[in-house]
C-alpha positions in Angstrom: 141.4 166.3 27.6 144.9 165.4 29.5 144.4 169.2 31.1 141.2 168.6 32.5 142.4 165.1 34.2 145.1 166.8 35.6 143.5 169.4 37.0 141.7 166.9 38.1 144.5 165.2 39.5 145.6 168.1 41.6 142.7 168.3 43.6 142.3 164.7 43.9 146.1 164.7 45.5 145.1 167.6 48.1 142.3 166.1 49.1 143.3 162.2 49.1 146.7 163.1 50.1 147.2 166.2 52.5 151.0 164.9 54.1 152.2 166.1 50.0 150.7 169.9 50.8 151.2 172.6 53.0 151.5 169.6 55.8 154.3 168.4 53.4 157.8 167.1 56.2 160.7 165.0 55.0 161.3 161.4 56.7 162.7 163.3 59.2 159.6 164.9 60.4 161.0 168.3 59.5 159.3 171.0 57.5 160.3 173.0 54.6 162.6 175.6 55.4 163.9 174.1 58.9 167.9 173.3 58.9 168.4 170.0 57.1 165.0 169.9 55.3 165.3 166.8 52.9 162.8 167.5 49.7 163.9 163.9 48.2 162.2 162.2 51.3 158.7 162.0 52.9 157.3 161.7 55.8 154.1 158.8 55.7 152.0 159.2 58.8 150.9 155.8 60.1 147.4 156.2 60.2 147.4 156.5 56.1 150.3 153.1 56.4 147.7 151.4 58.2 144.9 151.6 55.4 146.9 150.5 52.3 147.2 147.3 50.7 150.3 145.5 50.8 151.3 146.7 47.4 150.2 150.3 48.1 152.1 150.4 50.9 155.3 149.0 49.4 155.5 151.5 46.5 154.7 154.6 48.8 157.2 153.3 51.1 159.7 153.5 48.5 158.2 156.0 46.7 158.7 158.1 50.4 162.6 157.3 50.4 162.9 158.8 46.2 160.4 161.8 46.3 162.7 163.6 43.3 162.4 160.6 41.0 159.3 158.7 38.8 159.3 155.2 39.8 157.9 152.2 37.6 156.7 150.1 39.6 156.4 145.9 38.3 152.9 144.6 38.8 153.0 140.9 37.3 155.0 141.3 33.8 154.0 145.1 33.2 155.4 148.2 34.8 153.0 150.6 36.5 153.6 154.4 37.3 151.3 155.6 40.2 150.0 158.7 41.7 152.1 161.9 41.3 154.2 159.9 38.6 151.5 158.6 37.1 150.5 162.6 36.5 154.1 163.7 35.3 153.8 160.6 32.7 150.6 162.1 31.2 152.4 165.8 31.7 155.5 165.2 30.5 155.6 161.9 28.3 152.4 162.0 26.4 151.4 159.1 28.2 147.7 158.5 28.6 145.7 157.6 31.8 144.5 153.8 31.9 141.2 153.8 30.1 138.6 153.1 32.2 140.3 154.6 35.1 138.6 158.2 36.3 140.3 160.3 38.6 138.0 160.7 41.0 137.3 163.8 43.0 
């Protein structure tokens, strides 16, 4: 079953999210493969800042600044994983997506 939702997953991301694909830059605007290119960083393109929540937009702020790591994220008194960490958690940690959540496509 954790196949499936992260195949899932992966389309969601390219669809949702198309600044994390072949449109990928660093914070620096600059693409893969130009001098300097920074993998660790991302560049967030204003008009997806704009329509985020204040909590949204605080972890992919951060979340744009530490690309190479999985952050938890504190929501009240539990920690959170999101996203593209929330996938490597199912991946790599056995963890399980919240029940009830679907991962829409």
């Amino acid at each position: 079953m954790a196949i499936d939702a992260l195949e899932r997953f992966g389309i969601r991301e390219e669809q949702k999210f198309p600044f994390l694909g072949k449109d990928r830059r660093d914070a620096k605007r600059r693409l893969p493969g130009d001098a300097g290119y920074d993998p660790r960083t991302l560049y967030l393109p204003p008009h997806f800042l704009n329509k985020l929540t204040g909590g949204q937009r605080q972890w992919w702020e951060f979340k744009s600044k530490h690309m190479d790591k999985v952050l938890f994220f504190k929501m009240g008194k539990f920690y959170e994983i999101f996203e593209m960490d929330a996938h490597i958690g199912v991946k790599e940690l056995d963890l399980q997506y919240m029940k009830g959540y679907e991962i829409c496509v």
